[in-house]
N, C-alpha and C positions, 0 to 999 in steps of 0.2 A: 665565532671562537673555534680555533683548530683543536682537532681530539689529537692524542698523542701520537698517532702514524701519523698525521698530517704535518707535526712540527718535529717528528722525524726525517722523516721527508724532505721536508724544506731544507733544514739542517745540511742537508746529502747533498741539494742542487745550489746550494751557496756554491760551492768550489765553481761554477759557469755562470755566474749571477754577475761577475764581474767581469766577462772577459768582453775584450772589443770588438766583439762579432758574435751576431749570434747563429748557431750552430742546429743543423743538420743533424735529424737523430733518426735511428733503425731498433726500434724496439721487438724484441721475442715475445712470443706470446705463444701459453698454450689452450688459454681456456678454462684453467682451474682457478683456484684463489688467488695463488700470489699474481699472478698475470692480470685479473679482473681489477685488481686493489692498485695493482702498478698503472694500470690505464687513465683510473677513476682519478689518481691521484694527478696523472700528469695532466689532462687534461683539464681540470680544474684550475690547478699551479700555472699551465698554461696560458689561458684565459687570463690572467690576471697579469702577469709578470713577464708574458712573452718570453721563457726561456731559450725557444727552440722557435727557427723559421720555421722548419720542413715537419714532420712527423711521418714516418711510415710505419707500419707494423708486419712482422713477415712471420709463416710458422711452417714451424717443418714437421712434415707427415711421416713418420718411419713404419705406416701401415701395418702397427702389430696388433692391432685391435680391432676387432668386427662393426663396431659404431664408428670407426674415425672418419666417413664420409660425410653422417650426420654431425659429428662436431665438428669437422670444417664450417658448415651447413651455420650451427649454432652460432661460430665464430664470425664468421661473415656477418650476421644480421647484428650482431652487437656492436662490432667495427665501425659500419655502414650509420649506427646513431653517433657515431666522432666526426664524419665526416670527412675519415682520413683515409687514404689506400692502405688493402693489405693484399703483400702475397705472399702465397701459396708454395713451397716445394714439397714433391712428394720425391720421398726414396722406396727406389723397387726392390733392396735389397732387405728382407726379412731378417735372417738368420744370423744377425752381426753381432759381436759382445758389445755392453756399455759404452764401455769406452773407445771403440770403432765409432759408434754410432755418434758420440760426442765430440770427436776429431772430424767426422762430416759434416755436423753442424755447424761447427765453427767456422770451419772452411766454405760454406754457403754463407755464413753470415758476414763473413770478410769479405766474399769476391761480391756478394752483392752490395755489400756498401763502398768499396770502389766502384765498381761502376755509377751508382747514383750518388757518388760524390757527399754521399752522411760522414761526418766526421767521429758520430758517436754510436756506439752500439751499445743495448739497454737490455738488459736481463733483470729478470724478476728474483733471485737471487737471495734466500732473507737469513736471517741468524741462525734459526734451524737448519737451513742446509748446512751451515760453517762448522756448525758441529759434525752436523753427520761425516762431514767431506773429513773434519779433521781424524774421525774414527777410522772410517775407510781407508785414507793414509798413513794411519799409522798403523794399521795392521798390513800395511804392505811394506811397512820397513821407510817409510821415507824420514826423511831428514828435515830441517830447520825449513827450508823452504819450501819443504809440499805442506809442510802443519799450516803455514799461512798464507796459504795458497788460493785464497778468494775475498782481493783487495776490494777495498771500494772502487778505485780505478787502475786500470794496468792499461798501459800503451800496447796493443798489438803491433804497429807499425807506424810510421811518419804520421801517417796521414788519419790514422782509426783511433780511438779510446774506446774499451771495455768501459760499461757504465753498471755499477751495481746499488742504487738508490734503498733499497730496501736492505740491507745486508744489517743494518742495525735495529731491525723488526723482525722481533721472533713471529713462530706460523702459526700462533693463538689469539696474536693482535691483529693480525690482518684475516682471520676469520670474522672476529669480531666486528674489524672495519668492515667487510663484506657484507655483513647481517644488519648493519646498522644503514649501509645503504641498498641493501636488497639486491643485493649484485647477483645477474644468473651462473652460479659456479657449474660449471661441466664434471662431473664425477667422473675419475678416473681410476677402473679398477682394478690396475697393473698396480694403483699404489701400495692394495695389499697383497702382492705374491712375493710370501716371503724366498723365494729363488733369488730374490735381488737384494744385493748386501742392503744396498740403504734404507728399503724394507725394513728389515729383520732389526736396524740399529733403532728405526725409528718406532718399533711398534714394541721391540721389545727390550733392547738394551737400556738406552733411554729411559724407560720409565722403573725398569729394577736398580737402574741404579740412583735414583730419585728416589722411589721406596726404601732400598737395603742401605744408601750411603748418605746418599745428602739428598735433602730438597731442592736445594741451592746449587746442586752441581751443573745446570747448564749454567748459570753465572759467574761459577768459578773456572771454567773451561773457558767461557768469553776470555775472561778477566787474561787466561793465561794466554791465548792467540793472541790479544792485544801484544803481550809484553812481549812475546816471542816475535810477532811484525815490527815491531819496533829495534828489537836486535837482530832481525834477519835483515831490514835495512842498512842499520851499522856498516854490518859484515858485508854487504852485497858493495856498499857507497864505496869501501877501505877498498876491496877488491877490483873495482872498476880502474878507480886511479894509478893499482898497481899495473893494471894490465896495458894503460894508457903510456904509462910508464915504461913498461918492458916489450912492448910490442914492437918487431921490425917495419918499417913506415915504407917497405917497399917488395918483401916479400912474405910469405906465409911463416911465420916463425916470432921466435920471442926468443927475448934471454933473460931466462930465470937466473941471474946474481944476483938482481935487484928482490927477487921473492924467496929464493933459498932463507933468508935471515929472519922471515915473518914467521908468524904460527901455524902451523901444517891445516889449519883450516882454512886461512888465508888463500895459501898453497893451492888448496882443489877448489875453491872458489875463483881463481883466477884460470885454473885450465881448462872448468867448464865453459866462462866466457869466454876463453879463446877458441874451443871446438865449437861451442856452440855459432859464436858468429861467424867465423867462415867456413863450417861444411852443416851444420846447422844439424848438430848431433850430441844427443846427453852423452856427456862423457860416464860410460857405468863404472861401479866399483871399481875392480878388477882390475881393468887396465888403468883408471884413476891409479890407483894405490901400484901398482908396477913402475908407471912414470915419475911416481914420487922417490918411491926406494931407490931409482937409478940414479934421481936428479941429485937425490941426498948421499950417495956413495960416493966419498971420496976417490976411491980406489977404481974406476970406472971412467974411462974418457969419453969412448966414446960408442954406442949403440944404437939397434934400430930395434923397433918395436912395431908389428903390424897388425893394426887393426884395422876389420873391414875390408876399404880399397886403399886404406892410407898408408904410408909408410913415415913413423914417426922418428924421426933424428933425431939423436940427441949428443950433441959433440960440443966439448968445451963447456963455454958458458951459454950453447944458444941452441934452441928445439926450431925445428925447419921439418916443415911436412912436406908428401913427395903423393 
């Protein structure tokens, strides 16, 4: 009989249960709970159902911590009972913020599964992070699409899928799971320096506002990510097709006639896919809302706006980068 992360779990790997090939996976791992519980589970699921030819497992060392060679050490001999490869990156670079160190990992864990040809890459990922990530972003002001910003799967590129199997398992069931099967969890003891925001949400926002507000409030915060993934996709799916739409099929540029008429969300949803895919840059506030004012002025023919190295055009009905 499966305990309830197991038919969580399973739940998650239905979406490749189906598909006509099976697939090449690169799982993260760091050695703590949700990583030991993500292992136990695949491998198991594995064994049975064949979801995945390949299995590797790879972990990255940002060497901020005086034990990290014995938990490599740790990591290794627990691996080594799968019988599957794991490697190894170490980064020499100490002194980096969070989120440097998290645009490095990613970037190792994409060029290393092109080259070995994994189509999936799997992070341990669980419901508690979703909230924390969702606190973090909003106190830095982000919008509809940073709140829902850790899907179950997101395509990196042609060839990669982001894999997040656990995202719908809070981090008290997979303790739980943990203890139930004896799993050796590696303590990490950066988890509590509250210096780091996600720290401080999880040791201590978190639980006062569980106490002062609701019991219920990480449920109701799910409840709302859900509904907001679900309209940030709407909004994303309308804005694709306009951009498909309005995009010149020969050189860098668009004519916004076809989006002028839409709702001014519409509007920077379509200009961020157009910067983002061909110079591969968030469109910020600022000059978002600049482009707009110009596009929406009647009285305005024609202008140039420069951002960066770009020079954005905007004449008539048609925006042309330089």
């Amino acid at each position: 009989m499966h305990t309830f992360v197991q038919q969580k779990f399973l739940k998650a790997l239905k979406h490749y249960e189906n598909s006509n090939r099976t697939l090449s996976i690169l799982i993260a791992v760091s050695g703590g709970q949700d990583s030991l519980c993500l292992i136990q589970l695949l491998e198991t699921s594995n064994v049975i159902n064949q979801y995945f030819k390949n299995i590797e497992y790879i972990y990255i060392d940002h060497q901020w911590r005086f034990d990290s060679k014995k938990q490599i050490k740790h990591l290794i001999n627990y691996i080594n009972t799968t019988k599957h490869k794991i490697s190894i990156y170490q980064i020499k670079y100490k002194n980096m913020s969070e989120s440097i160190s998290r645009r490095i990992r990613y970037q190792i864990l994409i060029r290393h599964a092109k080259i070995h040809r994994q189509q999936i890459i799997c992070t341990g990922h669980n419901k508690t992070d979703h909230l924390e990530t969702f606190f973090v972003n909003l106190i830095r002001g982000t919008g509809l699409e940073g709140l829902s910003s850790l899907p179950l799967i997101r395509k990196l590129n042609e060839q990669t899928y982001l894999f997040r199997p656990l995202i719908e398992i809070n981090r008290a069931d997979i303790l739980w799971f943990c203890r139930k099967w004896n799993l050796p969890i590696w303590s990490d003891k950066t988890n509590f320096n509250y210096k780091n925001y996600r720290n401080r949400i999880r040791h201590e926002m978190l639980p006062y506002l569980k106490q002062y507000f609701s019991p219920q409030i990480e449920k109701h915060i799910s409840n709302f990510l859900d509904l907001s993934s679900l309209e940030n996709e709407y909004i994303k799916q309308n804005a694709i097709k306009l951009y498909l739409i309005s995009r010149d099929k020969d050189y860098i540029g668009m004519n916004y006639r076809f989006i002028k008429v839409q709702h001014i969300a519409l509007q920077k949803r379509v200009l961020q896919i157009f910067f983002y895919y061909h110079f591969n840059k968030y469109l910020n506030k600022k000059i978002g809302y600049e482009i707009l004012k110009n596009l929406n002025n009647k009285q305005i023919s024609k202008i140039v706006i420069i951002w960066h190295n770009l020079y954005i055009n905007i004449n008539k009905n048609w925006i042309y980068i330089q």
